[in-house]
MMTF fields as JSON, N, C-alpha, C and O atoms, coordinates in Angstrom:
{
  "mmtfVersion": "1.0.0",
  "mmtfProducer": "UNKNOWN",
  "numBonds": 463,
  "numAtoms": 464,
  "numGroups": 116,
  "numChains": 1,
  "numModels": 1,
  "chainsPerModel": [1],
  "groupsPerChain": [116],
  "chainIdList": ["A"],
  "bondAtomList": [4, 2, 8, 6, 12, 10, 16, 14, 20, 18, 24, 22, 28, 26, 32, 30, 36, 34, 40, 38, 44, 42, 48, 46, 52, 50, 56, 54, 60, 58, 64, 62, 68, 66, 72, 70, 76, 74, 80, 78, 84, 82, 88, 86, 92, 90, 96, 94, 100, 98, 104, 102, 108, 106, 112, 110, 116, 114, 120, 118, 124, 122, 128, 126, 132, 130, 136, 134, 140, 138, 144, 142, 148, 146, 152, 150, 156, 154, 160, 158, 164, 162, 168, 166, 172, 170, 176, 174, 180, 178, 184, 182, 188, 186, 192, 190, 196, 194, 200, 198, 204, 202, 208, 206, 212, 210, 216, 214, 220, 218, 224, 222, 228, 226, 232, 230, 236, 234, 240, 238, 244, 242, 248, 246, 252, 250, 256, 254, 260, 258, 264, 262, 268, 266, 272, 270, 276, 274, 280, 278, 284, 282, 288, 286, 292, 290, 296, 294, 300, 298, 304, 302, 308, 306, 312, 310, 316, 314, 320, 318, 324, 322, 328, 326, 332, 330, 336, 334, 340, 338, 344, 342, 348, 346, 352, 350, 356, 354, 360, 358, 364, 362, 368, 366, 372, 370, 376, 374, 380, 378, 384, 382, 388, 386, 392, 390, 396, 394, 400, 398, 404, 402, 408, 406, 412, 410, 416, 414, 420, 418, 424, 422, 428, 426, 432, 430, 436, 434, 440, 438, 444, 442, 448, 446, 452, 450, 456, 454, 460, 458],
  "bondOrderList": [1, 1, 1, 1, 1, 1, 1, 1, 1, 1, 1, 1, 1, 1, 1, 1, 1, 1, 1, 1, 1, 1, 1, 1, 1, 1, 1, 1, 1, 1, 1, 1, 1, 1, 1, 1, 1, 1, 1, 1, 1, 1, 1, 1, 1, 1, 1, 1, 1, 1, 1, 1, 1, 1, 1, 1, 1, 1, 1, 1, 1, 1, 1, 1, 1, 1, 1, 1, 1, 1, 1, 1, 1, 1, 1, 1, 1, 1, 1, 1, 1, 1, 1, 1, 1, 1, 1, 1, 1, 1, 1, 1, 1, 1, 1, 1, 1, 1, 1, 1, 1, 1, 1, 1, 1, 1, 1, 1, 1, 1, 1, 1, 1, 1, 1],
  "groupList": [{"groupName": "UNK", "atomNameList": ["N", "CA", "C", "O"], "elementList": ["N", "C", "C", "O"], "formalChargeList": [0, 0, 0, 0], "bondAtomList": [1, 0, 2, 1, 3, 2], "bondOrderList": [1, 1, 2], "singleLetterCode": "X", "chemCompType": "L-PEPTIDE LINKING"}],
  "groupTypeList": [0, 0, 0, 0, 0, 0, 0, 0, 0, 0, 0, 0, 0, 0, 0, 0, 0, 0, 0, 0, 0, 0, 0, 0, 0, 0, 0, 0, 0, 0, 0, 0, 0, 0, 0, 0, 0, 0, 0, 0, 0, 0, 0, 0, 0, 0, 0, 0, 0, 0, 0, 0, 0, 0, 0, 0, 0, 0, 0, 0, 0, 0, 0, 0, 0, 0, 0, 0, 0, 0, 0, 0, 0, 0, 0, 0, 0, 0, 0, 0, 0, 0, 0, 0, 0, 0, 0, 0, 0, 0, 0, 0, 0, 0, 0, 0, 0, 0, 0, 0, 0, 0, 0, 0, 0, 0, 0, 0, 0, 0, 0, 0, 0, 0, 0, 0],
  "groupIdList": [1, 2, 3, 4, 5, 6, 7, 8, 9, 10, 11, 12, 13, 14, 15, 16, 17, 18, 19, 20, 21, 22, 23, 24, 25, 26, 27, 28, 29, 30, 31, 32, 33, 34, 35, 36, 37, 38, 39, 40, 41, 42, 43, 44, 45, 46, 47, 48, 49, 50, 51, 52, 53, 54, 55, 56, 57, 58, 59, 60, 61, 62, 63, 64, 65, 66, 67, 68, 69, 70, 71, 72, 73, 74, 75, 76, 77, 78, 79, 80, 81, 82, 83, 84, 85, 86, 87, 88, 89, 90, 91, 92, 93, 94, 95, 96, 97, 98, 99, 100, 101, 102, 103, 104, 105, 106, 107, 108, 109, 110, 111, 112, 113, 114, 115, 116],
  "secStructList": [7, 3, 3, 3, 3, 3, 3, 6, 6, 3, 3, 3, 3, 3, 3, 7, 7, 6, 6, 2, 2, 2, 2, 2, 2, 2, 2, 2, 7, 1, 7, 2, 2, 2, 2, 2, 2, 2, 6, 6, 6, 1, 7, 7, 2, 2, 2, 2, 2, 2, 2, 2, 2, 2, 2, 2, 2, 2, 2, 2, 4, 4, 4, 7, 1, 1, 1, 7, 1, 7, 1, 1, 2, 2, 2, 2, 2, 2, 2, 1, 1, 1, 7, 7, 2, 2, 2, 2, 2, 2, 2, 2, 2, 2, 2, 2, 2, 1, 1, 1, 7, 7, 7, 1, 7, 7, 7, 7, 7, 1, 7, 7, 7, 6, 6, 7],
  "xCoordList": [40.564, 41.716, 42.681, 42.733, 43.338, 44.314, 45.514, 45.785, 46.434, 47.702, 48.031, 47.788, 48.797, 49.239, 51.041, 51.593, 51.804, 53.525, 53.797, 53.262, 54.86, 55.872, 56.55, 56.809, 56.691, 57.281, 57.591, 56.704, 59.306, 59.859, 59.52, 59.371, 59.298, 58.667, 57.338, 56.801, 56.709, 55.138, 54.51, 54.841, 53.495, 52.433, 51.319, 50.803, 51.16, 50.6, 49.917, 50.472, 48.663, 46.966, 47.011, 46.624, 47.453, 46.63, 45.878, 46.062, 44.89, 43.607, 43.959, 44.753, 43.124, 42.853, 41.557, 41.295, 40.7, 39.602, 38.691, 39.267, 37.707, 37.33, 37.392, 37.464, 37.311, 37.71, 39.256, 39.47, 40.261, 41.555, 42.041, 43.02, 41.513, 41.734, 40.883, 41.471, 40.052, 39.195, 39.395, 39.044, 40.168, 40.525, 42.036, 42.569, 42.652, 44.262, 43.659, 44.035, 42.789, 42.872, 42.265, 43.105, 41.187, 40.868, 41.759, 41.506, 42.777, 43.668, 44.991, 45.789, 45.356, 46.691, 46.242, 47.315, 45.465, 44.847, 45.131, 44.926, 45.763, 46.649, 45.602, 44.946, 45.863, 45.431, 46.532, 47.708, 45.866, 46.822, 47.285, 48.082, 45.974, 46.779, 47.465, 48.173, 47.574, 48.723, 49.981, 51.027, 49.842, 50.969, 51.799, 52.904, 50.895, 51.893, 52.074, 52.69, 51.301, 52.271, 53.013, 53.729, 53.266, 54.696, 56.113, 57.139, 55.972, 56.731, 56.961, 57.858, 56.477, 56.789, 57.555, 58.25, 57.187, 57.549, 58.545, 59.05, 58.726, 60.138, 60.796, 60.536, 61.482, 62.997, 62.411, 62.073, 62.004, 60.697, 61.857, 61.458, 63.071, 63.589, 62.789, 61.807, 62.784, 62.052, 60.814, 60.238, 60.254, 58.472, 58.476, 57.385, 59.1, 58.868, 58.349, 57.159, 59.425, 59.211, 58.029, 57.431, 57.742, 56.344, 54.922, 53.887, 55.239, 53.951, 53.9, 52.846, 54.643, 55.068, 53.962, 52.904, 54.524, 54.374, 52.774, 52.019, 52.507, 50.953, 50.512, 50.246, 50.349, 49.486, 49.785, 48.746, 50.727, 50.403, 49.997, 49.508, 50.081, 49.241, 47.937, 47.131, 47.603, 46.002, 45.586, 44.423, 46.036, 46.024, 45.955, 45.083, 46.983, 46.965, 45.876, 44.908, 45.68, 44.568, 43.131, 42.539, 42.836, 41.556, 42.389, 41.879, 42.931, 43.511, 42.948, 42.422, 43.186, 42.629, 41.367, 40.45, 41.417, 39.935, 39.499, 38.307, 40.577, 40.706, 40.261, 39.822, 40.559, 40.668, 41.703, 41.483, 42.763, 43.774, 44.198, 43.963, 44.904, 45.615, 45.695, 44.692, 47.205, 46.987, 46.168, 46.547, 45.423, 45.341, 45.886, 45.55, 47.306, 48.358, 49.896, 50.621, 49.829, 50.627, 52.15, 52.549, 52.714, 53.994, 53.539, 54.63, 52.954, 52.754, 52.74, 53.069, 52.249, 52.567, 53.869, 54.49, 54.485, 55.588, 56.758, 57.756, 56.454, 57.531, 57.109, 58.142, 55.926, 56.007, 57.092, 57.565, 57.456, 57.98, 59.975, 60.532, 60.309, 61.828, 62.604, 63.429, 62.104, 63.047, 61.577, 60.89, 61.587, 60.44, 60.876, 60.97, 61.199, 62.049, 61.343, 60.615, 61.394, 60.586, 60.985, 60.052, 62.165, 62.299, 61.697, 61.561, 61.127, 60.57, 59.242, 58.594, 58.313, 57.193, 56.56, 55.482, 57.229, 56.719, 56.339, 55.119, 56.895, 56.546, 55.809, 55.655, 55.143, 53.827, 52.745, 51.992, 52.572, 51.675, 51.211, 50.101, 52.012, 51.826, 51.329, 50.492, 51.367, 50.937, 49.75, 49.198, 49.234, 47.942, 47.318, 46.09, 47.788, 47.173, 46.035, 44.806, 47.895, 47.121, 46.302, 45.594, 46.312, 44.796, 43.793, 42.876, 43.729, 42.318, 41.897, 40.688, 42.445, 42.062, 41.546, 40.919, 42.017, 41.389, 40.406, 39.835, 39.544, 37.976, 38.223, 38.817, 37.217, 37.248, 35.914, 35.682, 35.09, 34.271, 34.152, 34.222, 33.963, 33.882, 32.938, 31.795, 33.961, 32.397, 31.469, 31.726, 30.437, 29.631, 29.433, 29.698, 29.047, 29.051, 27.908, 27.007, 27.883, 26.966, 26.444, 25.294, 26.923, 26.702, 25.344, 25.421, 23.902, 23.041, 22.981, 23.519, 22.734, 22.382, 21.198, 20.121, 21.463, 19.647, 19.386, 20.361, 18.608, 18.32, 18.843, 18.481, 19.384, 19.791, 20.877, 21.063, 21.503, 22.97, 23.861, 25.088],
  "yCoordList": [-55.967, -56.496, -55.327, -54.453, -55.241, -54.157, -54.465, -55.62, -53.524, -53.972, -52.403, -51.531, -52.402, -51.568, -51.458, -52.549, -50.544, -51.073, -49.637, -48.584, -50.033, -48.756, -47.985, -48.809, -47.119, -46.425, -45.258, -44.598, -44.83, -43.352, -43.527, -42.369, -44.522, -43.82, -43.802, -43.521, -44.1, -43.462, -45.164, -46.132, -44.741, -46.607, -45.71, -44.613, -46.631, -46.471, -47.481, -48.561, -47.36, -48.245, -48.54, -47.627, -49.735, -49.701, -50.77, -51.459, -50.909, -51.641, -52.174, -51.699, -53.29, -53.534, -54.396, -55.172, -53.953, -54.431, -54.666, -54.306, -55.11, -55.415, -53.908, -53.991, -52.589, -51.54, -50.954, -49.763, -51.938, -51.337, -51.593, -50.922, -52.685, -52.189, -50.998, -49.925, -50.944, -49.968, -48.383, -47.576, -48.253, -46.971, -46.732, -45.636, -48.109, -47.869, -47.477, -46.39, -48.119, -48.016, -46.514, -45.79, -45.766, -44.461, -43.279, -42.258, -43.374, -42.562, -42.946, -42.014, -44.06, -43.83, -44.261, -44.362, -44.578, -45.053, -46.058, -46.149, -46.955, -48.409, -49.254, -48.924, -50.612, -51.66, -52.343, -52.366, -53.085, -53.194, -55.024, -55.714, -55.188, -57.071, -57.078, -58.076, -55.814, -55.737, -55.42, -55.87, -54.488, -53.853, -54.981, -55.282, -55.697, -57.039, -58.482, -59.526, -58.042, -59.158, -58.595, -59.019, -57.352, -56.716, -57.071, -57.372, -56.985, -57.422, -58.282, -58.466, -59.316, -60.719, -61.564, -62.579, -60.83, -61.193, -59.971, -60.238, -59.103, -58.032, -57.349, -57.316, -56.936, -56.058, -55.148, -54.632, -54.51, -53.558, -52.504, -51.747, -52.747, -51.77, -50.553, -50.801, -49.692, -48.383, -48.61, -48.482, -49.094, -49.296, -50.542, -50.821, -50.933, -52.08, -50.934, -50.808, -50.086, -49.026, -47.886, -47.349, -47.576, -47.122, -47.862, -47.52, -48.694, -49.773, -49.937, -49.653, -50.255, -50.646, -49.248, -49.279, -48.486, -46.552, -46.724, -46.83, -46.714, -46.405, -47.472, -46.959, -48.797, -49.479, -49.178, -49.375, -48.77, -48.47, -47.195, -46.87, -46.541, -44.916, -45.139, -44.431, -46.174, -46.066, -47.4, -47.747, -47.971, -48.833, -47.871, -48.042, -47.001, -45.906, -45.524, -45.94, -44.648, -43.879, -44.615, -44.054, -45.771, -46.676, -47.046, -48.125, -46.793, -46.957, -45.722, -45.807, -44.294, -43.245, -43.037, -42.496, -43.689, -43.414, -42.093, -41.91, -41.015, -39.672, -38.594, -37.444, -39.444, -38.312, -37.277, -36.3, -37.455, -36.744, -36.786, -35.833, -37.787, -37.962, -36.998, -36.649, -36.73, -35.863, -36.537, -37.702, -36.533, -36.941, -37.026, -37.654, -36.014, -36.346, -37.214, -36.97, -38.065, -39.556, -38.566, -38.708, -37.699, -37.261, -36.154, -36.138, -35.464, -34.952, -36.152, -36.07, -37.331, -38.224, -38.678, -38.348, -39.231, -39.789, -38.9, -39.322, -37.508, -36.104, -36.53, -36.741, -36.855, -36.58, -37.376, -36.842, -38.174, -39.404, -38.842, -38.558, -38.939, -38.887, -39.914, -39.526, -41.24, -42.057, -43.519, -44.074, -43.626, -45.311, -46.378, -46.509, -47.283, -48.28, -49.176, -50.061, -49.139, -49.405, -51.511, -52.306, -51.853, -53.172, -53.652, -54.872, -52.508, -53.678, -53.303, -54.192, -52.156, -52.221, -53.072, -53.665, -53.025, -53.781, -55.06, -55.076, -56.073, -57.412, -57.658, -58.831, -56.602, -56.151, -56.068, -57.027, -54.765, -54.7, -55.716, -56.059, -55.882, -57.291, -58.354, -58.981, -58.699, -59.716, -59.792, -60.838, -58.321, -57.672, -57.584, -57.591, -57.503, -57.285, -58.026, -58.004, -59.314, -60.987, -61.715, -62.559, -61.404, -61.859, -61.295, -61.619, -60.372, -59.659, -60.406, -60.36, -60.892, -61.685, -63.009, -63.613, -63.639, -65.038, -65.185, -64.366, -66.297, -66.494, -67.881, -68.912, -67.227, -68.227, -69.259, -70.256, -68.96, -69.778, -70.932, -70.595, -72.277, -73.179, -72.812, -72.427, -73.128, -73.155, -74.012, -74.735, -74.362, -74.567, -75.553, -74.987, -76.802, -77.477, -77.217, -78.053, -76.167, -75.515, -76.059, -75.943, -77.472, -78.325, -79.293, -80.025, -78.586, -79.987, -80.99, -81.11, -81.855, -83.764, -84.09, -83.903, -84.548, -85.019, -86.351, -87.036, -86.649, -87.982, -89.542, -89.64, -90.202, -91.82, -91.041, -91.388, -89.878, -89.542, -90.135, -90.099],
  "zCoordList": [33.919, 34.573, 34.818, 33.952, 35.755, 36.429, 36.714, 37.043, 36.646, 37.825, 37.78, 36.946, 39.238, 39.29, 38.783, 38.919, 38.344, 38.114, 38.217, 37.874, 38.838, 40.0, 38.336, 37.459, 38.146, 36.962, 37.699, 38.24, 37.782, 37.943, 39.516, 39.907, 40.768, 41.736, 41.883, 42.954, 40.825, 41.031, 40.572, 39.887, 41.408, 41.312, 40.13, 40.34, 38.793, 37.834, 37.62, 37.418, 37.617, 37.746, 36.082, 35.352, 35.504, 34.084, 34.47, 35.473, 33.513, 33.039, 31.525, 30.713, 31.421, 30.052, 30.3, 31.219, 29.003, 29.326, 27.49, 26.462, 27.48, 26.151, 24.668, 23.441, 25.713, 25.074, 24.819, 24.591, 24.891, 24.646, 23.548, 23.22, 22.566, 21.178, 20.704, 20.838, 20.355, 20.228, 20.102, 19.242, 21.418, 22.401, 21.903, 21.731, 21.694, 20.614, 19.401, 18.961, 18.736, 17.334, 17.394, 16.86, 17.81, 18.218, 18.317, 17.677, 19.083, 19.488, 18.777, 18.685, 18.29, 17.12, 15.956, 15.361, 15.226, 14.223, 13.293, 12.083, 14.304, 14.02, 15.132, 16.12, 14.322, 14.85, 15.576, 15.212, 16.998, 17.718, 17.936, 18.571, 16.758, 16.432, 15.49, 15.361, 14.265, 13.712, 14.145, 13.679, 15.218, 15.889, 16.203, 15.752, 17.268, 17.872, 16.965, 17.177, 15.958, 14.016, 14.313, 15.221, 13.739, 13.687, 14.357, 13.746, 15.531, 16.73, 16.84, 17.662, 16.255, 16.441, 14.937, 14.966, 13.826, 12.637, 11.936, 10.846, 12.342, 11.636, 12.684, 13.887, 12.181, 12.682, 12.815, 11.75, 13.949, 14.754, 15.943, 16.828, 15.633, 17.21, 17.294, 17.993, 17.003, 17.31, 17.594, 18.675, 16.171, 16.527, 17.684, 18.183, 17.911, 19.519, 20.551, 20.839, 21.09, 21.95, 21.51, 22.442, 20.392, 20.22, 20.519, 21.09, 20.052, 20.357, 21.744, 22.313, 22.244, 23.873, 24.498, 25.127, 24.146, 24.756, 24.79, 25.757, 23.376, 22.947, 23.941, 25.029, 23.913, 24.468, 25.757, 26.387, 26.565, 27.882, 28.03, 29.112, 27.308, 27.686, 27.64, 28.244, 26.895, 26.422, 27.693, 27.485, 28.556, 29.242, 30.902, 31.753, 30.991, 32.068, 31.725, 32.362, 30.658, 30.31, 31.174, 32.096, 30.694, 30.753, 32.669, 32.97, 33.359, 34.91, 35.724, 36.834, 34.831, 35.517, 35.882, 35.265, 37.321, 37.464, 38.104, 38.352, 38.426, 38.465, 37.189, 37.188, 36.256, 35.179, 34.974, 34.258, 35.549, 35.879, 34.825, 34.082, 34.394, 33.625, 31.932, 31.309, 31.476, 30.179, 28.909, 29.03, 27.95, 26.863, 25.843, 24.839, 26.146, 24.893, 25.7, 26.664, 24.87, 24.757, 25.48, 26.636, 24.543, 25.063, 26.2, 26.77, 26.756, 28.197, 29.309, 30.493, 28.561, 29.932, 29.823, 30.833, 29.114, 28.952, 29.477, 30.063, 29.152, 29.596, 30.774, 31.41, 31.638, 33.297, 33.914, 34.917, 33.677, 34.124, 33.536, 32.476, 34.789, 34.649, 33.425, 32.597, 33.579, 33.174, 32.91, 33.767, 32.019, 31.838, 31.301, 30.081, 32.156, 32.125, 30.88, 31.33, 29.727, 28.694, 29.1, 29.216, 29.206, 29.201, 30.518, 30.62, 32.052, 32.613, 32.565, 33.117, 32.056, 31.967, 30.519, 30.559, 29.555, 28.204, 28.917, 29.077, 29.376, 29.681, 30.606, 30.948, 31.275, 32.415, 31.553, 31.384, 30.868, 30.028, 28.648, 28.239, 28.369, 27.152, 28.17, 27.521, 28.962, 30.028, 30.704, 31.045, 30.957, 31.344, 30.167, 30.248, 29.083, 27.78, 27.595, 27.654, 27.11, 27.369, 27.997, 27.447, 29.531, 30.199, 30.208, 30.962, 29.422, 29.344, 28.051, 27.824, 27.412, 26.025, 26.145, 25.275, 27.89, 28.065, 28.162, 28.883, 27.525, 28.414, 28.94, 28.622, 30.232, 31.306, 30.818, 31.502, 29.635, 29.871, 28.352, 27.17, 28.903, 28.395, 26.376, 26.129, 25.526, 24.645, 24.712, 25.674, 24.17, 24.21, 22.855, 21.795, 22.77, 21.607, 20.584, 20.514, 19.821, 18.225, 18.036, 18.459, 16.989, 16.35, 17.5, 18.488, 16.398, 16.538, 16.407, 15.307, 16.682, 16.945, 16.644, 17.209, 15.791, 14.922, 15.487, 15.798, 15.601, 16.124, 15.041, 13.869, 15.475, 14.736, 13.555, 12.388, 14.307, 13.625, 14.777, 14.689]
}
């Protein structure tokens, strides 16, 4: 899943896809369903905007389909004049989130024995 979001001027391609926990937990060595406990259950100001950062770098990151892009978290963040952290957070948490939906029905497990 993709979107693109305008940051500084510049159109920035993230992705999220079944490898973006994985690729967070890899590159900051935090889990990223703890991250967002966190955020939702304590007094997080700072770490809000870290968490925010990481999961969209690693979200750009998995967007570059150039390879352009730096591999260290603060060379990208320095590129960018100004990152509107309050309107990209609620983009990316959102793109996050639909990459987590499944579209497909389960399936009922549970066998049926006959004259049950």
């Amino acid at each position: 899943m993709t979107e693109i979001i305008n940051i500084d001027g510049r159109d920035i391609k993230f992705k999220a896809t079944g490898s973006t926990l994985r690729r967070y937990r890899d590159q900051f060595n935090r889990d990223l369903f703890e991250d967002f406990n966190k955020l939702t259950t304590e007094d997080v100001s700072g770490d809000a905007m870290v968490i925010m950062q990481n999961l969209a770098f690693i979200m750009a990151k998995q967007g570059d389909d150039n390879g352009e892009m730096s591999d260290d978290i603060n060379d990208w963040l320095d590129s960018f004049e100004s990152f509107p952290f309050n309107e990209v957070a609620p983009k990316i948490v959102q793109l996050w989130q639909k990459s987590n939906i499944t579209t497909v029905q389960p399936k009922n497990t549970v066998s049926r024995r006959k004259g049950n």
